[in-house]
C-alpha positions as CSV (number, residue, x, y, z in Angstrom):
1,X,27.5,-10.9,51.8
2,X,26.3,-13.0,54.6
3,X,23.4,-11.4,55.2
4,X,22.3,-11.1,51.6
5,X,22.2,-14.7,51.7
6,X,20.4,-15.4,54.6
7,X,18.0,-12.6,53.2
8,X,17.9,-14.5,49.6
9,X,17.3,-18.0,51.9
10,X,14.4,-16.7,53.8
11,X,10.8,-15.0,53.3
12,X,12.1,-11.4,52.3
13,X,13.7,-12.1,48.8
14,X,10.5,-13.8,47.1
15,X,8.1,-11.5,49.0
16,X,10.2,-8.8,47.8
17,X,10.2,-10.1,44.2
18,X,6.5,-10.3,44.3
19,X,5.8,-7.1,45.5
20,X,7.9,-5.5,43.0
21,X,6.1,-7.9,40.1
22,X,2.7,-6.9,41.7
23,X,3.4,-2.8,41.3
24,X,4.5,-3.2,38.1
25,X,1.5,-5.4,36.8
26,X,-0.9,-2.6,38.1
27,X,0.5,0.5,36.8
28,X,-2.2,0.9,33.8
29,X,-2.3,4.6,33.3
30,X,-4.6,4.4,30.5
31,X,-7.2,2.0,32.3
32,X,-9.6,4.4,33.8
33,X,-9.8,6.4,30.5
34,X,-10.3,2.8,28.0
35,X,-14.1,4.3,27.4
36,X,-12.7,7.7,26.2
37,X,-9.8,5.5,23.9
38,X,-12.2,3.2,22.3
39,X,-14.6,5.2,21.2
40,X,-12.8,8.6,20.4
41,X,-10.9,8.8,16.8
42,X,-7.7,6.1,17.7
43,X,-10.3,3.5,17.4
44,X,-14.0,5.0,16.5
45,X,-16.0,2.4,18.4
46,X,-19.6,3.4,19.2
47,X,-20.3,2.9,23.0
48,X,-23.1,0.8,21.9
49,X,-20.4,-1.5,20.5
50,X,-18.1,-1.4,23.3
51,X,-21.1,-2.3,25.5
52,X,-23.2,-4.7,24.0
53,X,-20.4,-6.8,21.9
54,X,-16.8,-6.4,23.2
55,X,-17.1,-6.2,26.5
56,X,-19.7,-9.3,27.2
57,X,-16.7,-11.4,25.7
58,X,-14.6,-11.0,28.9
59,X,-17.6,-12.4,31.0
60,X,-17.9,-15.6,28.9
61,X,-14.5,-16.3,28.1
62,X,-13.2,-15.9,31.9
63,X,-15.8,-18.2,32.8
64,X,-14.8,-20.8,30.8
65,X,-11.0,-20.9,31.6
66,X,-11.2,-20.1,35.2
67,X,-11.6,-23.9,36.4
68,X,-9.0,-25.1,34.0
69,X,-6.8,-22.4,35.1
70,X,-6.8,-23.3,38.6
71,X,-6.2,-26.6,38.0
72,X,-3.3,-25.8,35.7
73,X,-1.8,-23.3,37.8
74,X,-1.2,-26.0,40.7
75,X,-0.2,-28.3,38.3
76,X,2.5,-25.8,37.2
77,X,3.7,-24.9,40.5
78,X,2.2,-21.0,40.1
79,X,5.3,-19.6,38.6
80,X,5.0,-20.8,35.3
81,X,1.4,-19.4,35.1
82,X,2.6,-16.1,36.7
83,X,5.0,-15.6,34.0
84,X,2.2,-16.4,31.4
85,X,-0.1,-13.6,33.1
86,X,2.8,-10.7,32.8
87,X,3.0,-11.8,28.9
88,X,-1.0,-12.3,28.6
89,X,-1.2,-8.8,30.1
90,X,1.5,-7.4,27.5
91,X,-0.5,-9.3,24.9
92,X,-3.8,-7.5,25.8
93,X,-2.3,-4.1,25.4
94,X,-0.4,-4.4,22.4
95,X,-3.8,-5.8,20.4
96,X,-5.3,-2.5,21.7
97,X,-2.7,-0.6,21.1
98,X,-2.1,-1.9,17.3
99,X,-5.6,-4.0,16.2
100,X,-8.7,-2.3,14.9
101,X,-12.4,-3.1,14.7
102,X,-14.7,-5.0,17.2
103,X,-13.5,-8.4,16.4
104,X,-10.3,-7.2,17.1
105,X,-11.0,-5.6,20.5
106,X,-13.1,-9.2,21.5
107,X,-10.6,-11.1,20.4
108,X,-8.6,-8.4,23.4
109,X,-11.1,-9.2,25.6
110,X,-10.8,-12.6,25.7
111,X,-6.7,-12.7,26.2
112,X,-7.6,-10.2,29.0
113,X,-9.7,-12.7,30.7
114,X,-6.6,-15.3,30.4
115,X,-5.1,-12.1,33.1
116,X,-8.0,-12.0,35.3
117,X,-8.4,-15.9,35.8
118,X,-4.2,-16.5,36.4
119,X,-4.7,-14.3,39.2
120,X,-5.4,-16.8,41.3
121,X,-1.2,-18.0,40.9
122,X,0.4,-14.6,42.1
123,X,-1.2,-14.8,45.7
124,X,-0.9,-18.8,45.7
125,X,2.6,-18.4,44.9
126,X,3.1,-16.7,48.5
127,X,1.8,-19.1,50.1
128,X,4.3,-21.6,48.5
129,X,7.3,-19.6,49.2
130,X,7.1,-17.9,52.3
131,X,6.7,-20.1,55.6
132,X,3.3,-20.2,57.4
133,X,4.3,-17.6,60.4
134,X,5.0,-15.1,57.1
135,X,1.6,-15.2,55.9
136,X,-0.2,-12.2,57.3
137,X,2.9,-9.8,56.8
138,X,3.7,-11.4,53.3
139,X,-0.1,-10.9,51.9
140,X,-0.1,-7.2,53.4
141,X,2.8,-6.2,51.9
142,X,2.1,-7.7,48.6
143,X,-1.4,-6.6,48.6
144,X,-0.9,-2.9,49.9
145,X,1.7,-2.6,46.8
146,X,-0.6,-3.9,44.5
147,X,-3.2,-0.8,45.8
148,X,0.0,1.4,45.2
149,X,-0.3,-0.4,41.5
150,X,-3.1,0.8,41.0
151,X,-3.4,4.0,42.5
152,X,-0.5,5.2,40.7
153,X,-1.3,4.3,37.3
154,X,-5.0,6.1,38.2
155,X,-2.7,9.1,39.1
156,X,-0.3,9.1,36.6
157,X,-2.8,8.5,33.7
158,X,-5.0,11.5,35.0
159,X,-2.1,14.0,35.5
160,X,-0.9,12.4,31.7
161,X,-4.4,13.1,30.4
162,X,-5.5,16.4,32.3
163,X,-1.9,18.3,31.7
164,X,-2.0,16.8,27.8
165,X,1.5,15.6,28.2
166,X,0.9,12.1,26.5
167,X,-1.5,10.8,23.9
168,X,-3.9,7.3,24.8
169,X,-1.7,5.3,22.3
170,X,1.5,6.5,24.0
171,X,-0.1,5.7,27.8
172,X,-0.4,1.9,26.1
173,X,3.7,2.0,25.1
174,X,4.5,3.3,28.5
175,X,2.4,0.5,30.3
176,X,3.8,-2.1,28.0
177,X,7.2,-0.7,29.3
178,X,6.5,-1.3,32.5
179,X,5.0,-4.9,32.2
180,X,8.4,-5.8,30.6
181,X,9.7,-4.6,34.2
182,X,7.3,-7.1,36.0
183,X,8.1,-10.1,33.3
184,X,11.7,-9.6,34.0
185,X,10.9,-10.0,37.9
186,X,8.3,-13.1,37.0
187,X,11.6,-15.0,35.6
188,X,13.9,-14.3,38.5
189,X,10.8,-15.8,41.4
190,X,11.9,-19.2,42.4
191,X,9.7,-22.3,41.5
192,X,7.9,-23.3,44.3
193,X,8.3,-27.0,45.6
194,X,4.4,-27.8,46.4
195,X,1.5,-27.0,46.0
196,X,-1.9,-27.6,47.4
197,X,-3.0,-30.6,45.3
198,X,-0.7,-31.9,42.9
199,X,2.9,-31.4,44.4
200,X,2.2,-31.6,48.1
201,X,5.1,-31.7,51.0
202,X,5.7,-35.2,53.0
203,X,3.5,-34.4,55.6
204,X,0.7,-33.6,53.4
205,X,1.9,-37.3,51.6
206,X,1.6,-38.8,54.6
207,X,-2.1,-37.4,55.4
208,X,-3.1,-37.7,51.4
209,X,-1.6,-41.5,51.3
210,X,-3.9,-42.3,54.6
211,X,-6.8,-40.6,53.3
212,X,-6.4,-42.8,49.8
213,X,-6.5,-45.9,52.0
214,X,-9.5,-44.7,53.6
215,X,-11.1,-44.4,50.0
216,X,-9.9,-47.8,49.0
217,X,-11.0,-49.7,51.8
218,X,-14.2,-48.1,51.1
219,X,-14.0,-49.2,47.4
220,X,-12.4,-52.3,48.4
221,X,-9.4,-52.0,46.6
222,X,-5.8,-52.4,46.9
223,X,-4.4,-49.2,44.9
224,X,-1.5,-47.1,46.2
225,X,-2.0,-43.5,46.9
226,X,-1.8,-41.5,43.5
227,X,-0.3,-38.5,45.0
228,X,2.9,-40.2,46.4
229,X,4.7,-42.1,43.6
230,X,6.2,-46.1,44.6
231,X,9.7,-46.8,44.7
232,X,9.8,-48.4,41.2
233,X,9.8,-44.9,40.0
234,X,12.9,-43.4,39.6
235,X,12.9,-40.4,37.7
236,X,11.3,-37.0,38.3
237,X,9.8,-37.3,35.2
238,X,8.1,-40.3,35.5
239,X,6.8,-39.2,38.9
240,X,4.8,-36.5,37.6
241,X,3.9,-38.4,34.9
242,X,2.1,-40.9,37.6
243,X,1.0,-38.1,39.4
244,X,-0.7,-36.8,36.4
245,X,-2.4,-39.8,34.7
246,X,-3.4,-41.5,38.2
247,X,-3.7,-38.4,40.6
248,X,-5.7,-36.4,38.6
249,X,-9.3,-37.9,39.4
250,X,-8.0,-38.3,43.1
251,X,-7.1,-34.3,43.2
252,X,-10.7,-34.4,42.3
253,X,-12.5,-36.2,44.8
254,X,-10.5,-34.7,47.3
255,X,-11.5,-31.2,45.8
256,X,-15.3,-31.8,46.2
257,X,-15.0,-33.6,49.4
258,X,-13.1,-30.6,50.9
259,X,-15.7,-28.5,49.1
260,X,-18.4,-30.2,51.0
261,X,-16.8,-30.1,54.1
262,X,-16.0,-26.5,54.2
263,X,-19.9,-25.5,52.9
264,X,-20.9,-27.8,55.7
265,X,-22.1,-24.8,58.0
266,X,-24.4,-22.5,57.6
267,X,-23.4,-19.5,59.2
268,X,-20.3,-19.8,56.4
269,X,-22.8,-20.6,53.9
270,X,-24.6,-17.4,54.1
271,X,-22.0,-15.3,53.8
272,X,-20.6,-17.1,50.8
273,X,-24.1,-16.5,49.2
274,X,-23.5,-12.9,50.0
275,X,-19.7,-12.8,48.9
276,X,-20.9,-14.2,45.3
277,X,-24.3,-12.2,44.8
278,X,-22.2,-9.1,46.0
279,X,-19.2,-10.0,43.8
280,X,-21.6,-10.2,40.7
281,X,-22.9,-7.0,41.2
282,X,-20.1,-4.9,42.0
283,X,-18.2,-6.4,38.7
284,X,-20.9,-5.5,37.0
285,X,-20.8,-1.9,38.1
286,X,-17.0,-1.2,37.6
287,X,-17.1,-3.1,34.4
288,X,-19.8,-0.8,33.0
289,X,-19.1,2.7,35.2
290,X,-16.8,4.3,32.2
291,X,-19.6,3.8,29.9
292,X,-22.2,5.6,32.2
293,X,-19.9,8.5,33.1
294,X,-19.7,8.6,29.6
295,X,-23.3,8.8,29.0
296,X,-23.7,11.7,32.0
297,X,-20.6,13.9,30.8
298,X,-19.1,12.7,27.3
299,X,-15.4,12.7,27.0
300,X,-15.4,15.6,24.2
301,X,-17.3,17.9,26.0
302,X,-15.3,17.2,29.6
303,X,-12.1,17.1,31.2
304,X,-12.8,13.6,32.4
305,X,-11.0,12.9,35.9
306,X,-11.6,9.0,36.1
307,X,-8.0,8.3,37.0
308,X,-8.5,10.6,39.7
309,X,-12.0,9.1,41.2
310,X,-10.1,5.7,40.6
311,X,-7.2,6.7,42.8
312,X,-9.7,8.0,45.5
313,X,-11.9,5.3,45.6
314,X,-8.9,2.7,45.5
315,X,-7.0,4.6,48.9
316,X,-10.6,5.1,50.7
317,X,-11.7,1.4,50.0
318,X,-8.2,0.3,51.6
319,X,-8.6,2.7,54.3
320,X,-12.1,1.4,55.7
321,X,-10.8,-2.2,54.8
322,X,-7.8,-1.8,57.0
323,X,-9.9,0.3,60.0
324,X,-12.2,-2.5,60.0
325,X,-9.7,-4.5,61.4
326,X,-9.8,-2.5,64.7
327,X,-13.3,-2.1,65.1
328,X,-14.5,-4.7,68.3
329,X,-17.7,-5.5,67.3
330,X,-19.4,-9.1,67.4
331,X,-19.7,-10.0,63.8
332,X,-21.0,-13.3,64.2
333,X,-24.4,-11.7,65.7
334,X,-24.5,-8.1,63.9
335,X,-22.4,-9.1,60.7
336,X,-25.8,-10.2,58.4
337,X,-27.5,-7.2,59.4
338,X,-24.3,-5.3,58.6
339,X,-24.5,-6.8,54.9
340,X,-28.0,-5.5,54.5
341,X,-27.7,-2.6,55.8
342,X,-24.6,-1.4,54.0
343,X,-25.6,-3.4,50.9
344,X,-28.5,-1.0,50.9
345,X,-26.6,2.1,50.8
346,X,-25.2,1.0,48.0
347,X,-27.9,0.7,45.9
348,X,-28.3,4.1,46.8
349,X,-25.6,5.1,45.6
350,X,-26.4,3.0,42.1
351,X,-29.7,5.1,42.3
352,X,-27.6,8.7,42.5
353,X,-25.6,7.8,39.9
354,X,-28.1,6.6,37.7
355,X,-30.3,9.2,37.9
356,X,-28.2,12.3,38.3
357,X,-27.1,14.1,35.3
358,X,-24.0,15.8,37.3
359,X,-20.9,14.2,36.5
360,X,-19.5,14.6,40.1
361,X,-22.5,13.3,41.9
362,X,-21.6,10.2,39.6
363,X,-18.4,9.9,40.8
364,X,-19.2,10.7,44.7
365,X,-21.6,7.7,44.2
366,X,-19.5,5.5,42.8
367,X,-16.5,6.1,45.2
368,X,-19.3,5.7,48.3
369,X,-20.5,2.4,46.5
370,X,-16.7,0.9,46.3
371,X,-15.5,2.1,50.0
372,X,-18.9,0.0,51.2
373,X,-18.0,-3.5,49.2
374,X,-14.5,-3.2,50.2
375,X,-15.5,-2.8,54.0
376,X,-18.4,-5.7,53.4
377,X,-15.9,-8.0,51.6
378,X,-13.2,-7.9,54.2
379,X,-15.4,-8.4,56.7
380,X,-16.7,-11.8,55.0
381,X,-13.4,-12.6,54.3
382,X,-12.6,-12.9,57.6
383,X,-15.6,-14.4,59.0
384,X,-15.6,-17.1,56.3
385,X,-12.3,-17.8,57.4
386,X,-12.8,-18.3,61.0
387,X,-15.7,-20.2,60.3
388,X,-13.6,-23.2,58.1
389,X,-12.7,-26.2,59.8
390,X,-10.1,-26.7,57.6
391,X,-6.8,-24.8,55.9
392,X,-9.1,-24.3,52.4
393,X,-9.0,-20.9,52.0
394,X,-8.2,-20.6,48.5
395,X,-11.2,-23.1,47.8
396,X,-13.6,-21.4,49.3
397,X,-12.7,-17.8,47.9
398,X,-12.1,-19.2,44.8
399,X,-15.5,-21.4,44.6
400,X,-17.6,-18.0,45.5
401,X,-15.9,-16.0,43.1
402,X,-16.9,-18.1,40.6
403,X,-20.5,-18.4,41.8
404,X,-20.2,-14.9,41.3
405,X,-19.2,-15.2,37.6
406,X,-21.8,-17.7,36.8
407,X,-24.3,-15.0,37.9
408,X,-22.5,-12.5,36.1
409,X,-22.3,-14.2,33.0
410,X,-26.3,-14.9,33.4
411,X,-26.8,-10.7,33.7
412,X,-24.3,-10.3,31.1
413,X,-26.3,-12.6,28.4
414,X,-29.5,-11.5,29.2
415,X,-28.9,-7.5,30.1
416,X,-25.8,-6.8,28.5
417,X,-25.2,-8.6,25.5
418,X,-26.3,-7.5,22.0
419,X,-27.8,-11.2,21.2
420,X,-30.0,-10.7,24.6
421,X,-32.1,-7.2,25.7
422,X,-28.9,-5.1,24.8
423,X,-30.3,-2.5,27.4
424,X,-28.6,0.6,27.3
425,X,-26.3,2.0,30.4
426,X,-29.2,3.9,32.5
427,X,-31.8,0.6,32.4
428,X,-28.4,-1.3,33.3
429,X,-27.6,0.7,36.1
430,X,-31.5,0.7,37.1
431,X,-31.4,-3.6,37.2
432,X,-28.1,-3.2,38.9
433,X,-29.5,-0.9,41.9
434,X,-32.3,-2.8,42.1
435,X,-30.3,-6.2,42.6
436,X,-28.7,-4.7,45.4
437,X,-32.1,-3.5,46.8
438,X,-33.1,-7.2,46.3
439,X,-29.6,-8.4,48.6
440,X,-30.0,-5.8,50.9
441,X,-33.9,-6.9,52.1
442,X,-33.0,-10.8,52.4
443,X,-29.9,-10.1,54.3
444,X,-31.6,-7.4,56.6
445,X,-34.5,-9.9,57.4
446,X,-31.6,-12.4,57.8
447,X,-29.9,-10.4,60.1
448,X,-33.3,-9.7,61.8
449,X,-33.8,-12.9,62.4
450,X,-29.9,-14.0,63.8
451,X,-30.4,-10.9,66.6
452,X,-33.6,-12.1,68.0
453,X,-32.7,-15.8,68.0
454,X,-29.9,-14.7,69.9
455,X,-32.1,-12.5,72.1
456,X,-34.3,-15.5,72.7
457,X,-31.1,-17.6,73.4
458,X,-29.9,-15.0,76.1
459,X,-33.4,-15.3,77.6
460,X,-33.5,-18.9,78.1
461,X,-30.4,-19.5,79.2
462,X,-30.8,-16.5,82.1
463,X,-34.2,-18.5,83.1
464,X,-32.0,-21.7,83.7
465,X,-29.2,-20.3,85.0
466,X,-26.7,-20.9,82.1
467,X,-23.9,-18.9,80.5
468,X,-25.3,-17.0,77.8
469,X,-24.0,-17.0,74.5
470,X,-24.1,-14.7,71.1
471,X,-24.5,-17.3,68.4
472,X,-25.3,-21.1,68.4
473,X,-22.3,-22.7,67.7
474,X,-20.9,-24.3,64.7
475,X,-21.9,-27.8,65.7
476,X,-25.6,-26.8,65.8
477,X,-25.6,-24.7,62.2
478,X,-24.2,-27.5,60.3
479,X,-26.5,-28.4,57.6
């Protein structure tokens, strides 16, 4: 009994209760076969409509709630808006599941994107509730499980559909089954104390309160720090009620003068520009890849296997992620010529699968396209993060992604959408290849160019008689 308490005090209990909520959030059987559901006879959508009105709406709508969100969700202390993803997720399959006609399914859409943008609360959480020496083993565990997730409702949903034991419409009960599990676990995760802007710990106080008297000196004014109540409040209540109405435009400042800070070298700057341009095009893809295996091999005339390619791609993308990990090579110098490189063999693959009219040469393409943005992503997540000067992680990853859906959104309304060119799925694809053409030539000439500055740097500093080095340093790439 002893140690269960001592377990329940420590990391293991909410790391526990968040990998068990993060498997059961992911187990969608019917997700890699929503192409086939919509427009076979449950719901008698054309693909045309699935593609040019319903599935723009995601795009827009997760744009305009992601800022809001991640403000909320630190507001909230995560849990809150963790609990509100595991009912938004139940929402989203119970409208598709029981609603018909495309207003119906956009109206779907949209609470989807309420999913996609409170993602950003389940990995924040673990970084409220585990201590800072729990970090790495805490995110691996929660993240591998989440993979599991995913891989097992790929696998279940293609043994489901290719042994005919369960109908689309039942796959939907069964996952809403299983997101009860997760909501169940969401209620029992304890409530974080603080957060990174709005509820910080006394040390951070201390740091925020002289910061703010930085700021009013500089204002010349005499206003206490916002973040850290006086004494003549007493109640918890109207603490945050201060915190609120007075801290609000200081959470700001202090936002975009992290933000600047962090952007403030250019080495990190670049590969931000490729994490967003990358991001953009790889949703993109996976948004649209049902509708083009589709188009190659349609659903009535095939024993689809996209739970099956889903699974495979899913395990091989964590397998290079994770072996990239042990692979000693100086990224600083060879990364940029890495991301153009690789980024061009993925518009190879677009190419393959856009052209090809065999079903498996689409799916060979598209699981050789996902392994190489897994690889190039981890390998910019970490470099990005030895690069910041300061503990903003979750700024900087969350400030690319959403570069990335403002050029999404841009593609979307212009390629995509029926009010736009409302191209159909091969000219898609076409533009898509070709933007990753586009990547791949500026980051290889980019990458030209950092190997023989360093070159020339080597040079010069063997004709003085100095210690070469790989890469100028941060201090000379700030901007």
């Amino acid at each position: 009994m002893e140690g269960f308490k001592q377990w329940r005090a420590g990391w293991g209990y909410p790391t526990t209760l968040l990998c068990i909520y993060g498997f059961f959030s992911t187990v969608k059987p019917l997700e890699p076969f929503l192409i086939p559901y919509l427009t076979g006879p449950d719901k008698n959508l054309t693909v045309e409509q699935v593609t040019n009105e319903i599935f723009p709406v995601w795009t827009y709508t997760y744009l305009a709630v992601l800022v809001p969100v991640f403000l909320l969700t630190d507001w909230l202390r995560y849990k809150p808006v963790v609990v509100f993803q595991c009912v938004t997720i139940f929402l989203t399959n119970a409208l598709t599941l029981w609603l018909q006609g495309v207003a119906a399914m956009q109206a779907m859409q949209s609470v989807y994107a309420m999913v996609t943008a409170s993602e950003v609360a389940y990995f924040s959480c673990i970084y409220s509730l585990v201590e800072q020496e729990h970090y790495r083993k805490a995110t691996s565990y929660c993240r591998s499980v989440q993979l599991l997730g995913y891989t097992v409702g790929a696998v279940l949903g293609q043994l489901l559909v290719s042994l005919d034991l369960m109908s689309y419409s039942n796959m939907l009960i069964l996952t809403m089954v299983l997101i009860s599990i997760a909501l169940v676990v969401a209620l029992l995760l304890p409530m974080p104390q603080k957060t990174m802007f709005f509820h910080q710990s006394q040390e951070d106080n201390s740091q925020g309160t002289q910061d703010a008297k930085k700021d009013d000196a500089t204002e010349g004014t005499d206003s206490p720090d916002p973040l850290k109540p006086s004494g003549g409040v007493e109640s918890c209540a109207e603490a945050e009620e201060v915190v609120w109405n007075r801290g609000c435009c200081q959470v700001l400042k202090h936002l975009w003068r992290d933000f600047l800070e962090c952007y403030s070298t250019k080495t990190l700057l670049y590969w931000s520009v490729w994490w967003a341009l990358a991001t953009c095009g790889y949703n993109q893809t996976v948004n649209y890849i049902q509708v083009l295996w589709q188009h190659v091999e349609p659903s009535q005339n095939f024993t689809v296997y996209n739970g099956g390619v889903e699974a495979v791609s899913n395990l091989f993308g964590a397998a290079t992620a994770y072996g990239i990990g042990f692979t000693q090579v100086d990224w600083a110098q060879w990364g940029e010529l890495a991301l153009g490189s690789f980024s061009g063999l993925g518009a190879a693959a677009l190419f393959i699968m856009t052209f090809s009219a065999n079903i498996w040469a689409c799916y060979a393409g598209y699981i050789i396209f996902k392994c190489l943005y897994m690889l190039l992503i981890t390998i910019a997540m970490f470099q990005i993060a030895t690069e910041l000067s300061m503990e903003r992680y979750a700024l900087i990853f969350g400030a690319n992604n959403f570069g990335a859906l403002i050029l999404q959104t841009i593609i979307t309304s212009i390629v995509v959408d029926g009010r736009g060119l409302g191209l159909s799925i091969i000219p898609q694809f076409i533009i898509y290849g070709s933007y990753f053409l586009i990547i791949a030539v500026i980051f290889l000439l980019r990458g030209a160019h950092t190997i023989m500055r360093s070159r020339r740097s080597r040079r010069h500093a063997a004709a003085v008689g100095e210690e070469p080095s790989s890469c100028p340093t941060g201090s000379e790439q700030k901007l």
